[in-house]
BALO-187517 format. One record per residue (C-alpha): residue number from 1; x negated, y, z negated. Coordinates in nm, 4 decimals, decimal comma. Example, Ala and Ser with C-alpha at 12.3 -4.5 7.8 and 13.67 -1.06 7.14 Angstrom:
2
SITE:resi:x:y:z
SITE:1:-1,2300:-0,4500:-0,7800
SITE:2:-1,3670:-0,1060:-0,7140
***
This chain:
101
SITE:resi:x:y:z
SITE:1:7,0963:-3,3556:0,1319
SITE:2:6,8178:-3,2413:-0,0928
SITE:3:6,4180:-3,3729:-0,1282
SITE:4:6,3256:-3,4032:-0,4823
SITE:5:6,0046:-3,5286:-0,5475
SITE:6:5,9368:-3,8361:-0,8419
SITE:7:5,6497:-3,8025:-1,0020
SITE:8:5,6223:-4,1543:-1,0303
SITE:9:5,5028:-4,1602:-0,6236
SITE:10:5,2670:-3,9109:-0,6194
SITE:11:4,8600:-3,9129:-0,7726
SITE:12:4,7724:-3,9885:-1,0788
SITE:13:4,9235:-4,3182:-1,1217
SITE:14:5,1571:-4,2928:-1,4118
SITE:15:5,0630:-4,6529:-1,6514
SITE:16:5,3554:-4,8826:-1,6516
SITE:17:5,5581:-4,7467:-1,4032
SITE:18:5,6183:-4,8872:-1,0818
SITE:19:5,6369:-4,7476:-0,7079
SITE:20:5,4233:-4,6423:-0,4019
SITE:21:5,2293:-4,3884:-0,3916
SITE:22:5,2869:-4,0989:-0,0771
SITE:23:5,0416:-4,1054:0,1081
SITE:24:4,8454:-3,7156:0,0549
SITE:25:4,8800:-3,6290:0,4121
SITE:26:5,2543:-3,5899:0,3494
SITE:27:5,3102:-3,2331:0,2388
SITE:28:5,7242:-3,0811:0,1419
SITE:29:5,8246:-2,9534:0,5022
SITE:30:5,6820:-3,3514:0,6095
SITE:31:5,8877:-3,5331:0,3367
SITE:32:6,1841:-3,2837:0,4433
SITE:33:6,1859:-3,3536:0,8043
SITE:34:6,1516:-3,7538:0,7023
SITE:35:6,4807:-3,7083:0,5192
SITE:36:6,6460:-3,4719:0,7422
SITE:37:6,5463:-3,8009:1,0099
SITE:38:6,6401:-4,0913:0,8239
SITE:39:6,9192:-4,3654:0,8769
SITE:40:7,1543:-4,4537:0,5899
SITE:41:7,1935:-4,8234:0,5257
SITE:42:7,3873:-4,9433:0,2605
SITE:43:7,2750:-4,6726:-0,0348
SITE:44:6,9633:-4,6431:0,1030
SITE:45:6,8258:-4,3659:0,3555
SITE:46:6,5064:-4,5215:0,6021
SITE:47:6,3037:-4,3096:0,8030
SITE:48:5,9746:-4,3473:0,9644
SITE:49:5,6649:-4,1011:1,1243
SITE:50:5,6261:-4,3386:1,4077
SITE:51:5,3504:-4,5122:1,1743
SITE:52:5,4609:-4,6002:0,8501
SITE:53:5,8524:-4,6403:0,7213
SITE:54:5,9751:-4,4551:0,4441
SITE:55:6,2963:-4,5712:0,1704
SITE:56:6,5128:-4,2593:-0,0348
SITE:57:6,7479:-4,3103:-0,2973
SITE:58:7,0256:-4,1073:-0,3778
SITE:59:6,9306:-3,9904:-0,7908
SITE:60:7,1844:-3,7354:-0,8094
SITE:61:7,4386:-3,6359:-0,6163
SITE:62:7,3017:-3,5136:-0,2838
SITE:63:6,9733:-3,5234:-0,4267
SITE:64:6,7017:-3,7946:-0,2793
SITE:65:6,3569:-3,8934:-0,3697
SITE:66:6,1496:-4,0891:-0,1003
SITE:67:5,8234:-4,3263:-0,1004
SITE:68:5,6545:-4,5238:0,1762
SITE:69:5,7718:-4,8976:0,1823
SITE:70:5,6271:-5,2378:0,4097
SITE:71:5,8552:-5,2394:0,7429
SITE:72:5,9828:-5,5504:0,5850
SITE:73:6,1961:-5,4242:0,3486
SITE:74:6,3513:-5,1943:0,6405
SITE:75:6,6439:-5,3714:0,7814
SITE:76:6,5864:-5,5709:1,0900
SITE:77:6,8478:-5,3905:1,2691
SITE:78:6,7086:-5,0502:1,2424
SITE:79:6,3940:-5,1848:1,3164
SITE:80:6,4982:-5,2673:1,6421
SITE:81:6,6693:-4,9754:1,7059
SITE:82:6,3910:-4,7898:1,6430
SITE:83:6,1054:-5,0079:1,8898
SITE:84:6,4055:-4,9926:2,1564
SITE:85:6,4032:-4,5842:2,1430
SITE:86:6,0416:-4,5994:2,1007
SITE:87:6,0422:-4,4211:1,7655
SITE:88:5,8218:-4,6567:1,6366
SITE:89:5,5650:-4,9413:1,8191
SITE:90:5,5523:-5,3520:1,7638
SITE:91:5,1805:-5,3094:1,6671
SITE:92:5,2333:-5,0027:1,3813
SITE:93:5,5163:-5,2372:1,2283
SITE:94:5,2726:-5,5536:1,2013
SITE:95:4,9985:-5,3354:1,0870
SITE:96:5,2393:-5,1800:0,7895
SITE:97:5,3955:-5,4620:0,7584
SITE:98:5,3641:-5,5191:0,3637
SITE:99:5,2679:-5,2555:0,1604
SITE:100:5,1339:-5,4764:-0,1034
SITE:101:4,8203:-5,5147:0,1592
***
């Protein structure tokens, strides 16, 4: 398993495309670790900082490409999972709940 960045997540914002932004305090051996961490669920990889949650997709084979996402689009079970181990709190999931806010 690989990071490779998209430039459509990262500053300037590219016109007409769509997709989160990373957040700038996320720097390569950060978005590594996140993917080295992360869950897969269906085709999708989830991971979280303890804060935020994070989505990858697979673009190539063995190659992934992450962006921060609402804790709402992170399956419920992993969710809970994650507040039973303690990996991530009740109040940082309602506060990133939708990243739209």
């Amino acid at each position: 398993m690989q990071y490779e960045p998209n430039p459509k997540h990262k500053e300037p914002w590219q016109h007409g495309r769509k997709g989160s932004l990373c957040p700038p305090d996320l720097d390569a051996l950060a978005r590594d670790a996140l993917l080295e961490g992360s869950v897969q669920h269906g085709s999708k990889r989830y991971a979280t900082d303890g804060e935020r949650a994070f989505e990858a997709q697979e673009h190539q084979p063995g190659a992934w490409h992450g962006y921060p996402v609402g804790w709402k689009e992170v399956p419920e079970s992993l969710r809970r999972v994650w507040r039973d181990e303690g990996r991530v709190k009740r109040q940082a999931i309602r506060r990133h709940w939708d990243r739209s806010q």
